[in-house]
N, C-alpha and C positions, 0 to 999 in steps of 0.2 A: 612244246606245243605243236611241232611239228610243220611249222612256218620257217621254212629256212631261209628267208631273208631276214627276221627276226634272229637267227642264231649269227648272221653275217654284223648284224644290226650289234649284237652283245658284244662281238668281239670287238669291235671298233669303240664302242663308250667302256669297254672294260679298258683298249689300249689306250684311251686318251686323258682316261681317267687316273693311270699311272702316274705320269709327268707331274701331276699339280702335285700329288700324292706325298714324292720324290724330292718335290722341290722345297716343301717346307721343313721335311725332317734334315737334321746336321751329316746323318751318318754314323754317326760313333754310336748312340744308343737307339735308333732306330731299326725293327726289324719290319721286313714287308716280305711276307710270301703270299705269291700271287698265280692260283691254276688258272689256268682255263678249262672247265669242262664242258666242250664246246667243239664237237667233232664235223656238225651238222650243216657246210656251209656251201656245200656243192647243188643248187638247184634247178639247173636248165635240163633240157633233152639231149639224151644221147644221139651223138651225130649218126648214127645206126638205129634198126628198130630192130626187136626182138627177132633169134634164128628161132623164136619156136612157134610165135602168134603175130611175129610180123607188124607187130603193132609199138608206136614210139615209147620212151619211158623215162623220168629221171634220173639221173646217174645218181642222186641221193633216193635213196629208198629209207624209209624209218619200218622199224620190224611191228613195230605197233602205234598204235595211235589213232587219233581219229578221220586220219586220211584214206580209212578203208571203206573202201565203195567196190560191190561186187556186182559185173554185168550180169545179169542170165543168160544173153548170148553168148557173148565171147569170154566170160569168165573174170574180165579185168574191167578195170574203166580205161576209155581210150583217148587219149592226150592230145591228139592230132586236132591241132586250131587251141589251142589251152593257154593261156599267158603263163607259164611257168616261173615269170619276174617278176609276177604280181606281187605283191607286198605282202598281200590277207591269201595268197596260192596257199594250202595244205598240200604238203608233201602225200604220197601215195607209204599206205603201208601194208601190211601183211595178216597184219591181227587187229579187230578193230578194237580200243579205248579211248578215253574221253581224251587222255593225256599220253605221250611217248613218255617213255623210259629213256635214261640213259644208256650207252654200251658200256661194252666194260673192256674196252682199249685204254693205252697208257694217255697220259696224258701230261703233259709239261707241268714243273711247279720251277717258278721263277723265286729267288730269294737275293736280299739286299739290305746289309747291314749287317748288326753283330748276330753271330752267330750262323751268319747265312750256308757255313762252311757244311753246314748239315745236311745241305739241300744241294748235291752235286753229283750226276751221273743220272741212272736208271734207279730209283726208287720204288719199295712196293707203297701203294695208299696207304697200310694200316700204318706205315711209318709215321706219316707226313705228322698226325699231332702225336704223337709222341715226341714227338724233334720239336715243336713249337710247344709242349708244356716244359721240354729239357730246358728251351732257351728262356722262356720266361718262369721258370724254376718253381713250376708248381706241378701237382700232381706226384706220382711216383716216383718223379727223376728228383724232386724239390732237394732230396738229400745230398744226393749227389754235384747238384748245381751250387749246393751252398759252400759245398766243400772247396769244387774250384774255386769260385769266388772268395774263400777267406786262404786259400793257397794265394792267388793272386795279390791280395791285399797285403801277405805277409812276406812276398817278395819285394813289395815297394821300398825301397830306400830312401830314405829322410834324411837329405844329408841339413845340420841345423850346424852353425858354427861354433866353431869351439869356444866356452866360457869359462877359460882359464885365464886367470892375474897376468895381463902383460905390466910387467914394473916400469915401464918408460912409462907409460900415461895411463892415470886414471882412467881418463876419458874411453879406453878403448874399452877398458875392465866393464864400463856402463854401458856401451854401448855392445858387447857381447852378451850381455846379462838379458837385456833389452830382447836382443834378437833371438838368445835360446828359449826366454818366457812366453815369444811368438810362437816359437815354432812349435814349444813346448803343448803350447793352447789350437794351434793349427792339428797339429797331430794327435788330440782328444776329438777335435771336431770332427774330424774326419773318422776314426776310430766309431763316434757316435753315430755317423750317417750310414757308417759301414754294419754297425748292428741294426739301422733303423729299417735297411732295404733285407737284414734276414729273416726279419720279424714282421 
């Protein structure tokens, strides 16, 4: 909107808004990727005024927006006595519209939790949901995520205790039998939950 103390404003309730976020998920099955697309937060006067009209200016300039006000005299609008910290200030721009556009500079994507490993270095955008439909297994990658996922499941080792006849005591025979019909029914369960999250 072209209020850049409103864009200073987002950044601060996006970063506080984090923490709470953070603290109620465990980690293990949690994912949270988190941009900021949010460049616009520079809005005083430059300590200098222009070398060509001599006149003051914001070091944030927006390329469009509705900050555009053209003098007939001097060509610009002139800043000198302006509250530039004001809250409801409009930035100055170059094209007038109702609303600014974004640029099209990089911008951070922060990630946390499983899968977050996707989200590391200098990334292009069109990446970014493709890497969040891989991790949450839907979309074009769905195949391929399931596959890991039943890879993974079939590395798990179960170890269940042995339920063969010791001849010194009944008692152990029953209580092996006992333990492998557990583990026997833990490892259907699971088996079932593990179809239930492919489906």
């Amino acid at each position: 909107m072209s209020i850049g103390v409103s864009g200073i404003e987002y950044l601060t309730t996006t970063d506080l808004s984090i923490g709470p976020v953070l603290s109620v998920g465990n980690g293990t099955n949690d994912h949270y990727p988190v941009s900021y697309d949010v460049s616009n937060l520079i809005q005083r006067l430059d300590n200098k005024p222009s070398d060509v009209d001599n006149m003051p200016y914001t070091t944030l300039l927006y390329a469009n927006g509705p900050g555009y006000k053209r003098d007939l005299v001097t060509g610009r609008e002139n800043l000198t006595g302006t509250n530039t910290d004001d809250k409801n200030y409009v930035q100055q721009s170059a094209v007038p519209r109702k609303w600014d556009t974004h640029g099209g500079e990089d911008v951070p994507v922060y990630a946390h939790g499983p899968m977050a490993h996707l989200f590391r270095g200098v990334i292009e955008q069109t990446y970014v949901p493709h890497a969040m439909a891989y991790a949450a297994c839907i979309g074009p990658q769905r195949d391929d995520c399931e596959r890991r996922r039943r890879q993974a499941y079939q590395r798990q080792v179960i170890e269940c205790p042995s339920a063969h006849r010791d001849d010194s005591s009944g008692q152990r025979l029953l209580v092996s039998s006992v333990a492998f019909i557990w583990c026997f029914a833990w490892t259907l369960v699971e088996w079932w939950k593990f179809r239930a999250v492919l489906t």
